[in-house]
N, C-alpha and C positions, 0 to 999 in steps of 0.2 A: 504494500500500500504506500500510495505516493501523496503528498500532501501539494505539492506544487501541481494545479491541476485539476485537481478534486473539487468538487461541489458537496458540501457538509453542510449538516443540518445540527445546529447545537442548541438543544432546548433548556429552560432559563438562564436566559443569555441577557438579564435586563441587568444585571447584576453583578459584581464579585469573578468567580472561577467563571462564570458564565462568560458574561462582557470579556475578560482575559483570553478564554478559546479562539471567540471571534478575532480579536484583536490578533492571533498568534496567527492562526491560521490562513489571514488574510498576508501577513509578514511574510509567510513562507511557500506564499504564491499561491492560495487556494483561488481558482474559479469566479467560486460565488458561496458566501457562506449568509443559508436561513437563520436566522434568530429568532428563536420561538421564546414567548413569552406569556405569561396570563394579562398582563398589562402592555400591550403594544406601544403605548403614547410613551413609556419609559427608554423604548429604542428609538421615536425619532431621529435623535443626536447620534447616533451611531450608523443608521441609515445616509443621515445629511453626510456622514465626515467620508463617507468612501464609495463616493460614483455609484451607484447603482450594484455594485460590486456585496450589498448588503442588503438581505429581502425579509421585511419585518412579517411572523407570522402570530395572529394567537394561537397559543398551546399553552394547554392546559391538560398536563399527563394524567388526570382525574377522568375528563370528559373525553369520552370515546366519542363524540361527535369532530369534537376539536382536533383529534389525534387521526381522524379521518379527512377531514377537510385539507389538514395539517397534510399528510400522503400524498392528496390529489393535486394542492401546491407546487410542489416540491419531487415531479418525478425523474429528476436528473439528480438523484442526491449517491453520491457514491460514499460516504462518510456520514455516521451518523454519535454524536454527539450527547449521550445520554446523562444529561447532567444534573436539571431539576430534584432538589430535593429536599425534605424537612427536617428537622432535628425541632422534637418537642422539649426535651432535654430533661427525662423527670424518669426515673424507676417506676415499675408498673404502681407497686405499694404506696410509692409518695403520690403519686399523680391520683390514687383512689379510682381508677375508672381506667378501662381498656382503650377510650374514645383515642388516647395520645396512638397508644401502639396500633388501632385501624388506620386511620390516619398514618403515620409515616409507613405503613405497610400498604396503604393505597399509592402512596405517590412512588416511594423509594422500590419497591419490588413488582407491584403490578403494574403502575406507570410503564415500570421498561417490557413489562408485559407487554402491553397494549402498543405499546411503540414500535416492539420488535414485530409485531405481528402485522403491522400496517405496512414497514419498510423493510423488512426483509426481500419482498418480493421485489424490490425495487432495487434493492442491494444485488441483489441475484443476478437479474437482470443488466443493470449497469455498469456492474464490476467487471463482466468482459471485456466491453467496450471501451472502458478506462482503463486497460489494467490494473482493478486492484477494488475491490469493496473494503468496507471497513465498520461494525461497530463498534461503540467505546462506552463503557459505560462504569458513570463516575463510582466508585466502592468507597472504602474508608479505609483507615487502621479499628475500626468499630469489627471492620470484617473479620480478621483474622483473632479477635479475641474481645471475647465479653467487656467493656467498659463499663461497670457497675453504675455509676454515675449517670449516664446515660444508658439507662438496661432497655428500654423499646427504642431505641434509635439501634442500639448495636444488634439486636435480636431482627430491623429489617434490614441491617448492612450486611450481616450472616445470610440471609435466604438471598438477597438479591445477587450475593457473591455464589451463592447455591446455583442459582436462576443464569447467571453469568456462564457458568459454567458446564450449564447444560444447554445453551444457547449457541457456546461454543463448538461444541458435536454433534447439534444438528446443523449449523451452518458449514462447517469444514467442509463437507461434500458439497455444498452447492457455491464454492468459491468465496466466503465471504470470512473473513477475519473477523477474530470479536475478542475484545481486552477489557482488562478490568484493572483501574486503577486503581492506586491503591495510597492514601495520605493521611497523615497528622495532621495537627492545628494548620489551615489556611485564613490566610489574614486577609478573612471578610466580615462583615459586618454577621454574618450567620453563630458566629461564634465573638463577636466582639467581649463578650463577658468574660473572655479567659484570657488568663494574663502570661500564659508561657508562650516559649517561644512559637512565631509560627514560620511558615513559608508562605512568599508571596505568592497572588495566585498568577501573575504570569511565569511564575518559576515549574509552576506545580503543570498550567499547559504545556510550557513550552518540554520536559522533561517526560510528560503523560504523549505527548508527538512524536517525540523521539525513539518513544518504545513500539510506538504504532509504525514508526519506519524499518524500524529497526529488526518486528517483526516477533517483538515479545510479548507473548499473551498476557503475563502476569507480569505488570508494572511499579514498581515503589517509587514513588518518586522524592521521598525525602529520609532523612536518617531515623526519623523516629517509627515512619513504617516498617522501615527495613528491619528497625532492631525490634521490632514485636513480632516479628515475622520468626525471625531469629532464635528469641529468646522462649516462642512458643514451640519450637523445633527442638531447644536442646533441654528444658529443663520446663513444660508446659505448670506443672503442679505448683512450684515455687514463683514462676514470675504470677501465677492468677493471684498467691495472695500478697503480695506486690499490689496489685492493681486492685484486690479491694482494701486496703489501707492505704493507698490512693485517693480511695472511695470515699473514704471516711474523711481524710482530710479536706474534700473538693466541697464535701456537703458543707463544712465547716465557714468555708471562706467563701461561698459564689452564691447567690441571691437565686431562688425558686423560680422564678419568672426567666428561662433561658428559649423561649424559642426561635427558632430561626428558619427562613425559607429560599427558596429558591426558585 
């Protein structure tokens, strides 16, 4: 998969890692890159700054209407940009009610559902012609290991990394790449309440690009990924309780009210 060339589709793109894909991907010679958003009027500015070269869409990964119309838009799309997502930021118990963990299990896992099932066929299709189709779809460091702190965020970042991965084998025979990215703290307003360190998000596209050229299913793009990746590999039992006395101090210091969108 080639990025110079390509015509990509990156949905919540009003935004943070969103706005940063677009931005990269335009840099590195894309086509024409869609920006899907639930709020269109927030891409204006992003439209105006690059020729025509930027095609404002609503999407909204909820609404199978939108995610269809979305499709019929956008059928030259060889690169698809699966970004959109929620962090309600509360354990099931503290949050008292399952509503958080439906919710980012609508957007974060079945969204790429409903996404992959609209443009796959279109990936299929187009990737010949281009050489090269591509999905990407954004994961976490949530995924590779429970973050108690946020227990329904990392419980949809696990299935959607599940869903990833079995998207990936059914796509391989029909020519289409599919990656999952994989990141610590990005420094968006999504997570503005935490105060360690993060990685910008043009670090985090431009590094999540590289691996899609590159040709690497499974991408890390920062150190702190890498090393959960790692540290769940060689010693899984010892770093979890690591990470719930983690827990317990995050509750300590950061205020109940964390949600964040995309």
């Amino acid at each position: 998969m080639k990025i110079a060339g390509s015509v990509a589709l990156v949905s919540g793109a009003n935004r943070g890692l969103g706005r940063s894909f677009v931005e990269v991907l335009l840099a590195r010679g894309a086509a024409k890159v869609y920006a899907g958003a639930r709020r269109t009027a927030e891409l204006e500015d992003l439209v105006a700054a690059h020729g025509g070269k930027v095609v404002a869409l609503a999407l909204d990964v909820t609404d199978q209407a939108q995610v269809a119309a979305a499709a019929d838009a956008a059928p030259d799309v060889t690169l698809l940009v699966n970004n959109a997502g929620v962090l309600e930021g509360a354990g099931l118990l503290e949050a008292g009610s399952v509503a958080p963990l439906q919710w980012e299990l609508d957007v974060n896992v079945v969204g790429i559902g409903r996404m992959a099932l609209a443009f796959a066929p279109l990936l299929e299709r187009n990737g010949g012609a281009a050489g090269g189709a591509a999905m990407v779809n954004m994961l976490s460091v949530a995924s590779l290991a429970t973050v108690p702190h946020f227990g329904t965020y990392a419980a949809s970042k696990m299935a959607a990394m599940a869903l990833t991965q079995g998207l990936r084998c059914d796509l391989a025979e029909k020519g289409v790449e599919v990656f999952g990215i994989y990141a610590g703290f990005i420094d968006t307003g999504m997570i503005g309440f935490v105060t360690m360190d993060k990685t910008s998000p043009e670090e985090v596209a431009g590094r999540a690009l590289d691996g899609v050229e590159a040709g690497t299913p499974e991408i890390d793009v920062d150190e702190r990924s890498a090393m959960v990746r790692r540290r769940m590999r060689e010693d899984p039992e010892e770093f979890t309780k690591e990470m719930w006395q983690r827990a317990a101090d995050f509750r300590k210091n950061f205020p109940r009210d964390r949600r964040g969108r995309t």
